[in-house]
C-alpha positions as CSV (number, residue, x, y, z in Angstrom):
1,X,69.2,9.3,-82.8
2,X,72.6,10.6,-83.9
3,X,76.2,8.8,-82.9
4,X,79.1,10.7,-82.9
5,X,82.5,9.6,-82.4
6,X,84.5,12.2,-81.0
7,X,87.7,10.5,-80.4
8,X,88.6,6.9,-80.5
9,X,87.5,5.8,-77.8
10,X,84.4,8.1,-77.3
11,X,81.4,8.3,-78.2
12,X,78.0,11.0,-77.9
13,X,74.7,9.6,-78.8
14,X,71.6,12.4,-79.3
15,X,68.5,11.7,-78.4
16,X,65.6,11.9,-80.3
17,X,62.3,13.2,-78.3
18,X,59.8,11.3,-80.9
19,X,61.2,7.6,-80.4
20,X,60.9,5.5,-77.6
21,X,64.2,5.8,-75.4
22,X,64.5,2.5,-74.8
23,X,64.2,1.8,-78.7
24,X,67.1,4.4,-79.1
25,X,69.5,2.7,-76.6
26,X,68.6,-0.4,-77.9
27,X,70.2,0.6,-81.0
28,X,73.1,2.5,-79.8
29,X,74.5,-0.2,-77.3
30,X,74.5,-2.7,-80.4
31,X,76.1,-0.3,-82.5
32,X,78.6,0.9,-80.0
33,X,79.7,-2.4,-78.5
34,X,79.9,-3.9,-82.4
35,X,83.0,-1.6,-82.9
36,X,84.5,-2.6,-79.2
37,X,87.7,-5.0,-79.4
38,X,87.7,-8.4,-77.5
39,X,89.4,-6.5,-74.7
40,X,87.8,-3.6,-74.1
41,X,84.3,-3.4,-72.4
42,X,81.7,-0.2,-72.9
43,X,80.3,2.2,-70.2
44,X,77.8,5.0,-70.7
45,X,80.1,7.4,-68.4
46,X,77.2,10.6,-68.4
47,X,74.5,12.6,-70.0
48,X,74.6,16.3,-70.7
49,X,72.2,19.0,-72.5
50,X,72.8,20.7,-75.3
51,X,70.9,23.0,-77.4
52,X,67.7,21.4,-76.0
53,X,68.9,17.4,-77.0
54,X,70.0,14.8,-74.5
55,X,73.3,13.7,-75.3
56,X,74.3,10.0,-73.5
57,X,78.5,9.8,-73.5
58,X,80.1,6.5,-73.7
59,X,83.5,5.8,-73.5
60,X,85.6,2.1,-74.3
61,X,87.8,0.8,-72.3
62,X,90.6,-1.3,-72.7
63,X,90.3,-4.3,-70.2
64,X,93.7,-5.5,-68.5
65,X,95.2,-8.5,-69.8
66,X,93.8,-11.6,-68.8
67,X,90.6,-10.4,-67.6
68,X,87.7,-12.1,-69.2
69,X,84.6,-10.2,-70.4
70,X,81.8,-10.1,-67.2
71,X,84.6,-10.9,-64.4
72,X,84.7,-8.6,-61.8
C-alpha cells in the first residue's frame, strides 16, 4: 500500500493485490484521519485504475464551525 498526498487536502492510496484489502484500509484510514484537524472530517470520495493498481481517493474536509464530529 502506497499513500500519496497530492495536495493538502488530498489524498491517493494504491492498493496492493497481495494483502488483505481490508488490512490495507485499516491502515490507511488511521493514517489519514491522524493528520485530520479537530475540524475537518475524512471521506473516501472514489476509486480509479491506473496502470493496473486500484487507487482509493480521499479528500479532508473542513467541518463548519460549531459542528461537532459525528453530528449530522
Amino acid at each position: 500500500m502506497e499513500i500519496e498526498k497530492d495536495e493538502e487536502r488530498y489524498y491517493s492510496v494504491k492498493i496492493i493485490r497481495s494483502l488483505p484489502l481490508a488490512e490495507q484500509l485499516h491502515e490507511a484510514n488511521a493514517l489519514i484521519c491522524n493528520e485530520a484537524a479537530e475540524d475537518e472530517s475524512v471521506f473516501l470520495v472514489g476509486s480509479e485504475t491506473l496502470n493496473g493498481h486500484i487507487l482509493l481517493l480521499y479528500r479532508l474536509y473542513r467541518r463548519e464551525p460549531g459542528r461537532k464530529k459525528g453530528v449530522s
